[in-house]
MIBA-293865 format. One line per field, with one value per residue (C-alpha): x, y, z; residue in one letter. Coordinates in Angstrom, 1 decimal. Example, Ala and Ser with C-alpha at 12.3 -4.5 7.8 and 13.67 -1.06 7.14 Angstrom:
east = 12.3, 13.7
north = -4.5, -1.1
up = 7.8, 7.1
residuo = a, s
***
This chain:
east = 145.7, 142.0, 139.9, 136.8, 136.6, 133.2, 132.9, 130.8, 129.8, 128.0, 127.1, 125.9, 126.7, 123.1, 123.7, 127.1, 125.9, 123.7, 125.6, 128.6, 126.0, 125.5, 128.5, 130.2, 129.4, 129.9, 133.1, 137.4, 138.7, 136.1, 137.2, 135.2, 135.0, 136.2, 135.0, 135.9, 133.5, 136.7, 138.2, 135.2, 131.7, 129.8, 130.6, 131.5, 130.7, 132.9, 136.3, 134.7, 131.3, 132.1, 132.6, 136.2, 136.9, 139.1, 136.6, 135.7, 138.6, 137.5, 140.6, 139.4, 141.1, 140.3, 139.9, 140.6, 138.9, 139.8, 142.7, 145.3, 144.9, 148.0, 145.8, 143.6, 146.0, 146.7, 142.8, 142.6, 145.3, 143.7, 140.0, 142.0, 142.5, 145.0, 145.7, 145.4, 144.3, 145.6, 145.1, 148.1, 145.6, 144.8, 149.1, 150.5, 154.4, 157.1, 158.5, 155.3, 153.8, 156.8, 156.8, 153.1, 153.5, 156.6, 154.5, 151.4, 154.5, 155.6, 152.5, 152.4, 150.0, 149.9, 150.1, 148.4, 148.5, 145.2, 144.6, 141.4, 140.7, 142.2, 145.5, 148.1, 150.4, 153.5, 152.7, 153.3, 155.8, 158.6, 156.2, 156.0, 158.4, 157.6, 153.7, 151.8, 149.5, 147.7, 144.4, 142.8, 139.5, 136.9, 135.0, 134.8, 134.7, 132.4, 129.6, 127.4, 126.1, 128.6, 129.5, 132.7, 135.1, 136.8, 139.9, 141.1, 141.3, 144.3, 145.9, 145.8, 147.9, 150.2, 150.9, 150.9, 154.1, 156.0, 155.6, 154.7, 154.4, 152.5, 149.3, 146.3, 143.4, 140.4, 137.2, 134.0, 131.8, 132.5, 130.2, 129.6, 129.8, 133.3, 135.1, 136.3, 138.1, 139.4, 141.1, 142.5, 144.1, 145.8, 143.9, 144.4, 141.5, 138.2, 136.4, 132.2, 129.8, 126.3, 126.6, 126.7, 125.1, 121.7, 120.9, 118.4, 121.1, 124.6, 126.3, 125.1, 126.5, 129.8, 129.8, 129.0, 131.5, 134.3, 133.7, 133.4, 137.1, 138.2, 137.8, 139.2, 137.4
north = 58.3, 59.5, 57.1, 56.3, 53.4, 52.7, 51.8, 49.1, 50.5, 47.8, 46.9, 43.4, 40.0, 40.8, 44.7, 43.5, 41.2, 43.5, 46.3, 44.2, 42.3, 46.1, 47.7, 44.3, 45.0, 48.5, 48.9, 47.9, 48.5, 48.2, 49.6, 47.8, 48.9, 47.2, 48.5, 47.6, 49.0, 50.5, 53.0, 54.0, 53.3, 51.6, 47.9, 46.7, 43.7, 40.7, 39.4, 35.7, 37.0, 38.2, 35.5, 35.1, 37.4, 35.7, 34.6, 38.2, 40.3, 43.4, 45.0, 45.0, 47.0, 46.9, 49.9, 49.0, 51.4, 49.0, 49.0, 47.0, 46.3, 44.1, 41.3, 41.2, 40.7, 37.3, 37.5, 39.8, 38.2, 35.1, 36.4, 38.1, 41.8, 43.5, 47.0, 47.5, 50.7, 51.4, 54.4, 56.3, 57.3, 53.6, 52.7, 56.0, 54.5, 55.1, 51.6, 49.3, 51.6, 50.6, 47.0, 47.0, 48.4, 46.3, 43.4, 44.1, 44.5, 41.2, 39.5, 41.0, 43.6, 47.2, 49.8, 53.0, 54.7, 57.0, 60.1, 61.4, 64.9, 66.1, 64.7, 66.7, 66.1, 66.1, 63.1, 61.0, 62.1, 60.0, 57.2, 58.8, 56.9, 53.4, 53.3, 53.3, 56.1, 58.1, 58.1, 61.4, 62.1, 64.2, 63.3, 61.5, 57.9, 55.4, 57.0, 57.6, 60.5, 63.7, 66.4, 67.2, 68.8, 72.0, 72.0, 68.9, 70.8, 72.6, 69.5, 68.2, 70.9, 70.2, 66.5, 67.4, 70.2, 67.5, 64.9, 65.2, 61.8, 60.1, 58.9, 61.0, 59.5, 60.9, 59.1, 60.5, 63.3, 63.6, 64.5, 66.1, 69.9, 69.8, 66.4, 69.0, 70.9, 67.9, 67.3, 70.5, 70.2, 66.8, 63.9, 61.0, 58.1, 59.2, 56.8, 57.2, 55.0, 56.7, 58.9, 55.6, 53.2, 55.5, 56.2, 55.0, 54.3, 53.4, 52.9, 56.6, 57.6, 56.6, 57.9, 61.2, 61.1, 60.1, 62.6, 65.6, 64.1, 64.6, 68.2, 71.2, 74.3
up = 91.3, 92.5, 94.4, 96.0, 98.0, 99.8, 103.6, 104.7, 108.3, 110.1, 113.4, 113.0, 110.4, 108.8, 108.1, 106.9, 104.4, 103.2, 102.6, 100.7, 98.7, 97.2, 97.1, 95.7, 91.9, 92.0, 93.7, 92.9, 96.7, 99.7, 103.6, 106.4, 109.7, 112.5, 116.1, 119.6, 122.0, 124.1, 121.1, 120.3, 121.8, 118.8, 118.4, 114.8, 113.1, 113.7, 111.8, 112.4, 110.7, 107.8, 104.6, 103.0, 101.3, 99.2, 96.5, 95.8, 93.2, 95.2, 97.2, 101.0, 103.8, 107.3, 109.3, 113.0, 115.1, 118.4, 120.7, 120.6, 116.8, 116.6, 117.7, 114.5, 111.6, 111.1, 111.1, 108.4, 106.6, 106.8, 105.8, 102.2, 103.5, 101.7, 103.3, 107.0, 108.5, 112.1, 114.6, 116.0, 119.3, 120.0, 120.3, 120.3, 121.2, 119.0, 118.7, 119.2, 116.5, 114.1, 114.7, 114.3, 110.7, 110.4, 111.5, 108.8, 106.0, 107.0, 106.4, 102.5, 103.8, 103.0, 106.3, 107.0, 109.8, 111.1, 113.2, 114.7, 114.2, 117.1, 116.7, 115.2, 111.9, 114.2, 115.5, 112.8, 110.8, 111.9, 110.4, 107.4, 105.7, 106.8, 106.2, 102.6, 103.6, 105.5, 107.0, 108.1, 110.2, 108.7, 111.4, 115.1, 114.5, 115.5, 114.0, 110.3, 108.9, 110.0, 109.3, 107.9, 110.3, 108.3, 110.5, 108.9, 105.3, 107.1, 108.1, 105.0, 103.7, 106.3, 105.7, 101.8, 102.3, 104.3, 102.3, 98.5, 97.2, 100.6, 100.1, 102.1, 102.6, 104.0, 106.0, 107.1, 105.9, 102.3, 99.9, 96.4, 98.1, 99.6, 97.2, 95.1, 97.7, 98.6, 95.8, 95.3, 98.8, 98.0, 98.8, 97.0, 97.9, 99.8, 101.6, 101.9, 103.8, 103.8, 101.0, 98.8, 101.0, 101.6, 98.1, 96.1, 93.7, 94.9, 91.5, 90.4, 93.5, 92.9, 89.7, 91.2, 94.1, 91.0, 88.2, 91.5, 92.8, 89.5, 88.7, 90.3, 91.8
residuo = x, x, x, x, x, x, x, x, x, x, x, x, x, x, x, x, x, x, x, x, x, x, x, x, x, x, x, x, x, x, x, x, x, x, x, x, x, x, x, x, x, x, x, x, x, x, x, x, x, x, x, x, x, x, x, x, x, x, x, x, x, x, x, x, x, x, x, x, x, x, x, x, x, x, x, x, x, x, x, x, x, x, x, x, x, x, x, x, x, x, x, x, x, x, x, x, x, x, x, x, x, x, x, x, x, x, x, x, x, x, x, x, x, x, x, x, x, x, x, x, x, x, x, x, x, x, x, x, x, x, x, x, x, x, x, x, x, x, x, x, x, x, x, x, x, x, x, x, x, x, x, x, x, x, x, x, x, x, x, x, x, x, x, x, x, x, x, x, x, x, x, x, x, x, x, x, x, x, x, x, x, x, x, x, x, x, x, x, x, x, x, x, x, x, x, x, x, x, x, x, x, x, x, x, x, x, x, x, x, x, x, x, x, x, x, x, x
***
């Protein structure tokens, strides 16, 4: 299954409520950001900000960009999240990383696991058969509007001959010149914040980012 799942990237309740109100009748699944100030440097909106999100049939999945993300799930759970998003970087031990996923599971939540750029495949692989996806860095996180870094194309190969069937997701700097490649390399959802958000016509944009995941170079 191909995906795209737009990213609500905002730093305040208003820009929030702004950007869901848009992507709300255009989208299935929807990935918010969640930021910290001490993972990264940009502060995120707020769990108690944001309206239930149980009303809404959208999917939601939270992306926690913070340390110590443990502390936000019954949260999450509680405000109608369904997937969780972690980062390795921000727990980084064996077992705390495996009752944190075992911990998200428990609460009828699905459990991906991150990595910024920098980190390596071999980091995660003994989590590879506990978690319900991957999460991959195109870019630094914590800010809009990057480039995509071409050194995670190789990583994405990587994860793809160790395990087949895991799900790869990638976030940040996608757009309609290197989705294809994407694809062709094995990613299954893609997740896109200003590429949607900053056209004149978010729906069209989808539709773009979709039919380019969808055909092979």
């Amino acid at each position: 299954m191909k995906l795209i799942i737009p990213t609500i990237f905002a730093h305040t309740k208003k820009q929030f409520n702004e950007r869901l109100k848009k992507l709300l009748p255009i989208a299935k699944e929807l990935h918010i950001d969640f930021m910290d100030v001490k993972f990264v440097k940009a502060k995120g909106v707020n769990i108690e900000d944001i309206t239930n999100l149980k009303k809404y049939r959208s999917v939601f999945e939270a992306h926690l960009i913070v340390m110590n993300p443990s502390q936000y799930v019954l949260a999450l759970k509680k405000n109608g999240f369904k997937k969780i998003i972690f980062h390795y970087e921000a727990v980084k031990d064996k077992d705390k990383i495996l009752g944190l996923i075992y911990y998200i599971k428990n609460k009828g939540m699905k459990a991906i696991i991150a990595i910024n750029p920098e980190t390596i495949i071999d980091k995660i692989k003994d989590f590879l058969h506990e978690i319900d996806g991957v999460l991959l860095m195109g870019v630094y996180p914590g800010k809009e509007k990057q480039e995509f870094i071409s050194g995670v194309y190789n990583k994405i190969k990587s994860l793809r001959k160790i395990n087949k069937k895991i799900i790869i997701q990638i976030d940040g700097g996608v757009n309609i010149s290197n989705i294809k490649k994407l694809n062709n390399v094995g990613v299954n959802y893609i997740n896109s914040g200003s590429f949607i958000n900053d056209s004149d016509n978010p729906k069209k944009a989808l539709k773009e980012l979709e039919k380019a995941f969808n055909q092979h170079q």
